[in-house]
N, C-alpha and C positions, 0 to 999 in steps of 0.2 A: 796819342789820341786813342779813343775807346775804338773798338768796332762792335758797333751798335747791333748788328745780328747776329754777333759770335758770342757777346757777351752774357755769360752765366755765372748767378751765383746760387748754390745750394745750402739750405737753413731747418732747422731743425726745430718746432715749436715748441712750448712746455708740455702739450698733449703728445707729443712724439710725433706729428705729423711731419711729414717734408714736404718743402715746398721751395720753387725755383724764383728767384727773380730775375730778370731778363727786362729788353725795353721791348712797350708799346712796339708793333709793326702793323700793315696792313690788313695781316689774316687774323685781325684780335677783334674787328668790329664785331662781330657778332656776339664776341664773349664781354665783350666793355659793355654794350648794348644790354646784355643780360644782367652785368653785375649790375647795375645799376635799376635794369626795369624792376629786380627780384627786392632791391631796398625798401623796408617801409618808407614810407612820407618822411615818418618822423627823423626818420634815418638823414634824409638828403635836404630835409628843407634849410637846415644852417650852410648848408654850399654855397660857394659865392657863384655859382651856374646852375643853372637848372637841367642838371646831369638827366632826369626822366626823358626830355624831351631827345627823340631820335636823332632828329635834323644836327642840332648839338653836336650829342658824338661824333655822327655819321662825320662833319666837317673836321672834329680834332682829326682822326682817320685819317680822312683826304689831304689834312695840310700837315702832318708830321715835319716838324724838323726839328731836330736835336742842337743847334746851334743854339735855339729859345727855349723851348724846353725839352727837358727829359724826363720822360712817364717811363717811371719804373713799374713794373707789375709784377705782382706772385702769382702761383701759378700753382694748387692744388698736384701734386704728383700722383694723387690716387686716380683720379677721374681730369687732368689735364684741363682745368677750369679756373676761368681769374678767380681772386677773391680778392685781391685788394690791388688800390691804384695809387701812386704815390709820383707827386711830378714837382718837378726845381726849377721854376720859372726863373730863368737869369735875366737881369734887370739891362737896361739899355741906356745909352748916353752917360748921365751923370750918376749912373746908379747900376753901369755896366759890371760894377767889383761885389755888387749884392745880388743873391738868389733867395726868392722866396718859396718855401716848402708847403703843401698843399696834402694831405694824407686822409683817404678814405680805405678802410677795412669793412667786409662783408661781418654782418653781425655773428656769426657762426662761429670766425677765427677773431676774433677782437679777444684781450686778459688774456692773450699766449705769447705776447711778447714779440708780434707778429710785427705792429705800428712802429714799436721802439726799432728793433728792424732793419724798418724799413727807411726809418729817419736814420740810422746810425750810414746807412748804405748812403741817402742821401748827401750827409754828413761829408763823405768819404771821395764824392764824386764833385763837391763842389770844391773840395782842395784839389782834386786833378783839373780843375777848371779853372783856376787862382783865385778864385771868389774869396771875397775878406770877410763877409759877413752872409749871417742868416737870417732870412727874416719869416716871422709865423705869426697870423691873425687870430686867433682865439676865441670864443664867445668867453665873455667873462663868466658866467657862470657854468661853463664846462671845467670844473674844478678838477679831474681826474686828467685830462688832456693838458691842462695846464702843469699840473704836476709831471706826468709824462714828457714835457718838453725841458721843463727843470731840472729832470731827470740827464739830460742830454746836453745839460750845459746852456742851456735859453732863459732869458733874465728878462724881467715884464720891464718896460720900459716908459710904457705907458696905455690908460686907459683911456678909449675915445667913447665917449657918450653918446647914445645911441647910431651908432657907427652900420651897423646892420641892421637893414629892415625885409622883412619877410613877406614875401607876396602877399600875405594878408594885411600889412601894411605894420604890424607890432615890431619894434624897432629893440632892439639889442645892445648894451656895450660891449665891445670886442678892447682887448689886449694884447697890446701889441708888443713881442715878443723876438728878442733879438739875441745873438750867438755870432761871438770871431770864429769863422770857422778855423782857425789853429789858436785854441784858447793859449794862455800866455805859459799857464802850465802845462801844455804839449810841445810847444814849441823847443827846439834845440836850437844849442849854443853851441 
């Protein structure tokens, strides 16, 4: 089993920054609260939550549990500040052996290989969890993110028509994106 306050990992960006990831804890509202209030719109409006809104965070905070999910975060080494949140929703009952991956980067640190990352970390922790599969929603026409996930071994599985719809009511198709977490060529004999 992980221990979820001791755990650190240290990574190194393409710009030479260093940066920690570690899990969400209590003393991070404040910095969760910010990554997300300093997001443009544009930034956060394809989220499946409306991360702006306080009350929101404020409850992930309060209801931490790692059983359900695990919110990984990096963590600026320079100035000690989130910049990206990455969380592995593991699934329940019939779909208890699938973890779905969720990945937001502060625009600052996004193209440093920051996202890929933090999915590979993701990656990493759903096989110490025996999870058999990955699962990632996609806007279809986030084309660079989809390659990013391809990148990492996730195969489009299928397209749902207009599957997301945006508080302004315009509706999106999302791609649905799936990964054995111990692909066949990792696996040992």
């Amino acid at each position: 089993m992980i221990n979820y306050l001791a755990y650190r990992k240290f990574v190194t960006l393409s710009n030479g920054k260093r940066v920690m990831f570690r899990f969400l804890n209590e003393n991070d509202r404040e910095g969760l609260i910010k990554l997300f209030q300093e997001a443009p719109d544009e930034d956060t409006r394809f989220l499946k939550q409306d991360v702006k809104d306080v009350k929101l965070v404020n409850s992930w905070i309060d209801r931490i549990d790692y059983r359900k999910i695990l919110p990984l975060v990096a963590v600026d080494m320079a100035d000690n500040r989130l910049i990206a949140d990455a969380t592995l929703h593991r699934g329940k009952h019939a779909s208890k052996h699938i973890g779905e991956v969720r990945i937001f980067v502060s625009r600052p640190f996004r193209n440093q290989g920051l996202g890929s990352m933090m999915l590979e970390e993701l990656i990493a922790l759903a096989l110490k969890y025996n999870l058999q599969w990955l699962k990632a929603e996609v806007l279809a026409d986030h084309k660079k993110v989809i390659k990013a996930f391809r990148a990492k071994g996730f195969e489009i599985r299928a397209t749902l028509d207009d599957y997301f719809i945006r508080k302004d009511g315009v509706t999106h198709d999302v791609v649905l994106m799936l990964r054995p977490v111990v692909k066949r060529d990792e696996a040992e004999f």
